[in-house]
C-alpha positions in Angstrom: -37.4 -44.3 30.1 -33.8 -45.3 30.4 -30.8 -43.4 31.2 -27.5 -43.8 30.3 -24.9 -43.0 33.5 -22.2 -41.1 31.9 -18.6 -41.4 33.2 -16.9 -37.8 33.1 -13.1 -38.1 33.3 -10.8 -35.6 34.9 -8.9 -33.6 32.4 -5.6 -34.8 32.2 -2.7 -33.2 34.1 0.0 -31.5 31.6 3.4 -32.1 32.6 6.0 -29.4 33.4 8.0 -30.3 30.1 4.6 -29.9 27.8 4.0 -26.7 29.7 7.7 -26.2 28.9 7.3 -26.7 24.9 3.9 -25.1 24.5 5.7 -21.9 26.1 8.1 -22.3 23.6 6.3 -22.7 20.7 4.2 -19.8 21.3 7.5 -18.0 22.2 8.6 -19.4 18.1 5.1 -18.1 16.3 5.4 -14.4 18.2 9.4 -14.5 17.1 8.4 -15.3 13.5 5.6 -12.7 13.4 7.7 -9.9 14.6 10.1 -10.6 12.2 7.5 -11.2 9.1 6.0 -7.5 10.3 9.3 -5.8 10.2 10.0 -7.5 6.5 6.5 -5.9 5.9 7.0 -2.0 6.6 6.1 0.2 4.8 8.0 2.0 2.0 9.5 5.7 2.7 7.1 8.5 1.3 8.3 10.7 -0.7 8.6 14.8 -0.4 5.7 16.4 -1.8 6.5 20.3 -3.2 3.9 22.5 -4.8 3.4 22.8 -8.4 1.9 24.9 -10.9 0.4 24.0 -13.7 1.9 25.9 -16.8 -1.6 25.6 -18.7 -4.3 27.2 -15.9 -1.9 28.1 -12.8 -3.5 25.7 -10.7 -1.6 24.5 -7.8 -1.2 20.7 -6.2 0.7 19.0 -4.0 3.5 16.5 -6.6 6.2 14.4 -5.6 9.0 14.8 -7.7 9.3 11.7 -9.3 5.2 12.7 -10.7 6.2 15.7 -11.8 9.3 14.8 -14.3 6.9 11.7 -15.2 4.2 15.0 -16.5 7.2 17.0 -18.1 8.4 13.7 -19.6 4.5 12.7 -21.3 4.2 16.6 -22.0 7.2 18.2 -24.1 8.4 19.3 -20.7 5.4 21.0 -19.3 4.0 20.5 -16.1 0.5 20.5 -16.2 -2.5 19.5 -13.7 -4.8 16.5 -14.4 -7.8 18.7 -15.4 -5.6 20.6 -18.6 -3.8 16.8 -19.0 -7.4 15.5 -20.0 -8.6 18.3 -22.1 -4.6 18.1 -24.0 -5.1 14.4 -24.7 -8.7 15.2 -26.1 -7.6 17.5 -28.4 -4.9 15.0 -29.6 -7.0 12.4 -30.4 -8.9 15.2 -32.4 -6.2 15.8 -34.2 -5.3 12.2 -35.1 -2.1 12.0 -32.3 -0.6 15.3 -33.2 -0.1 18.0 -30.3 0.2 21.4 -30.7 2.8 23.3 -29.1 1.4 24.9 -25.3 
């Protein structure tokens, strides 16, 4: 059998000035990913209020942008997903044509 001597160096010394930029460069990336994670927040939520629906009297929680969106699809009604379903059923049963709620 034969063996082969290995030769283990040292591990290099680092200098004071690579020491010096690593620092800084990890100083850089945690710079730049505070600022990407500030760029990144979140959007303000908006106020919910409770609604009624006009059709069954069932309340949920709506922000108010959702509710004039329902009024606006719905001849100015606010109505709850459940009566919004069973409306657009009976449109299409109609051929498109609503009746007045």
């Amino acid at each position: 059998m034969e063996t082969k001597n290995a030769t283990v160096s040292k591990p290099r010394r680092l200098s004071m000035e690579g020491l010096r930029r690593t620092i800084s460069d990890i100083s850089l990336e945690l710079s730049k990913e505070t600022i990407d994670a500030a760029a990144q927040q979140l959007p303000r939520i908006s106020e919910v209020e409770d609604a009624s629906c006009e059709c069954c009297g069932l309340y949920e929680e709506c922000t108010p942008d959702y509710i004039n969106q329902v009024r606006d699809k719905f001849s100015g009604k606010l109505v709850c997903g459940l009566c919004a379903e069973a409306i657009n059923e009976e449109t299409q049963k109609n051929g498109g044509k609503r009746k007045k709620l």
